[in-house]
C-alpha positions in Angstrom: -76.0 57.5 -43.0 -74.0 58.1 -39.4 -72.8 61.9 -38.5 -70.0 63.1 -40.2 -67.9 66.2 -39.5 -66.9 68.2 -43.2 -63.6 68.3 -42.3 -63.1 65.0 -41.2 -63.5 63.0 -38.1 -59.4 63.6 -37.6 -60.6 67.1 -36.6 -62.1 66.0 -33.5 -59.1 63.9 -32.7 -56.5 66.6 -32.8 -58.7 68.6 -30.6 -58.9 66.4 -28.2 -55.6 65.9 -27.6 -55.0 69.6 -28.5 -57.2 70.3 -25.4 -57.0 67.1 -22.9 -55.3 68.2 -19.7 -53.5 64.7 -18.0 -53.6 63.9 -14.7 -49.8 64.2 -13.6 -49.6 60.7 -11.9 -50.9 59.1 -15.1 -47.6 57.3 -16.8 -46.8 54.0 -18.7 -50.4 53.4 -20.0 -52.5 52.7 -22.7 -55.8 54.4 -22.1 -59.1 54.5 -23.8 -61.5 56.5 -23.2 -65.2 55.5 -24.0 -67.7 58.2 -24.4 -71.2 58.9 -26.1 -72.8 61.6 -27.5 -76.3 62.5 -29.5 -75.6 64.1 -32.9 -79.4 66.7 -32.7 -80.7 67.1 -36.6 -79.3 70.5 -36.4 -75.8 69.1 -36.0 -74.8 70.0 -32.4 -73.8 67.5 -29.7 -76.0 66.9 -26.2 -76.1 64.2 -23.9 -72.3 64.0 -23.8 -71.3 61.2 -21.4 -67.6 59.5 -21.1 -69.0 55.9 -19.5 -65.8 54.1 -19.2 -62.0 54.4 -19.0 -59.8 51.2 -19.9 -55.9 51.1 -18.6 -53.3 48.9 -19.8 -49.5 48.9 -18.8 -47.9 50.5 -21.6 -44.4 49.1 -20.9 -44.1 46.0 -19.1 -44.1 46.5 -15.3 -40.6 44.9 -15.2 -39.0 47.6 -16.8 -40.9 50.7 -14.8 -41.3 50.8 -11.2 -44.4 49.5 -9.6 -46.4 52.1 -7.6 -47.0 52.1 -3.9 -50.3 51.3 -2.8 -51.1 54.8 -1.8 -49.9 55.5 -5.4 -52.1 53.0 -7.1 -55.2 54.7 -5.1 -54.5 58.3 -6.5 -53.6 56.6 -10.0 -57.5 55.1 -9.8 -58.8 58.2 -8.9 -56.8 60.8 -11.7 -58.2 58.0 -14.2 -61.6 58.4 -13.0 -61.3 61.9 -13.4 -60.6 61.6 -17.0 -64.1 60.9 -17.9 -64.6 64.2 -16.5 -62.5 66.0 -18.9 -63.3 63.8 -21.7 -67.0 65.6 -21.0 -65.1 69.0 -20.5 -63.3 68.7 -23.8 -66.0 67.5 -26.4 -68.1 70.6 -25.0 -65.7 72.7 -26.2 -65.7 71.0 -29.7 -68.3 73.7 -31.7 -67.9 72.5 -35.3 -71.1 71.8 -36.8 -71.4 67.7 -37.6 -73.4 66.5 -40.6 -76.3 65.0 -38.9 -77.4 61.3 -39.3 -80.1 60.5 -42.2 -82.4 57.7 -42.5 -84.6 57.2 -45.4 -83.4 60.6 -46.7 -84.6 62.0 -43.2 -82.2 64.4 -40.9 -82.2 62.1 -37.2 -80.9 62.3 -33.9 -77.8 59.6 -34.3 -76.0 58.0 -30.6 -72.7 58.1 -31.3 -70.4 56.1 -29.2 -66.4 57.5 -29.8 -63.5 55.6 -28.6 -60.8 58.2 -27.3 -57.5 56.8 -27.1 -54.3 57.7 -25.5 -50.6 56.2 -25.0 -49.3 58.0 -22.1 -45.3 57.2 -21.5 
């Protein structure tokens, strides 16, 4: 059986975007946030990585300005720095998960956790 948090994985989501600080020059885009975590036996979270970021135009680029090159540069670099507060954030998170079992065992369990955000 995966980890489970009692009160329901929507927990975790409302406190991440609760307590995710944006990068200002981040607007018009679909982000997801792809991080990692190990769920221990006694139901805390180590190894807490954010490995990837994917960006999409939210609205088409017809109907917001395009950025200047110097622009696009410090967009790359605020997005990058989202992995970093991805990290910050789900150290924060202290509730207690229900740990993995396997053959009525408690395990250590990866958990991979999508983050996702629509930023106007």
């Amino acid at each position: 059986m995966k980890p489970q948090l009692n009160e329901g994985m929507y927990t975790l989501s409302m406190f991440i975007s609760d307590n995710f600080k944006f990068p200002e020059a981040i607007k018009n885009k679909k982000i997801t946030i792809f991080s990692s975590f190990i769920v221990e036996p006694d139901g805390t979270l180590t190894n807490i990585k954010a490995f990837h970021v994917n960006v999409k135009e939210y609205l088409p680029t017809t109907v917001v300005k395009t950025s200047t090159e110097n622009e696009k540069i410090n967009q790359l670099d605020q997005i990058e720095s989202m992995k970093a507060e991805t990290v910050r954030v789900l150290k924060l998170f202290k509730k207690t998960w229900i740990p993995a079992t396997k053959e009525d065992k408690v395990v250590r369990c990866l958990y991979n956790y999508p983050i996702n955000f629509n930023i106007e």
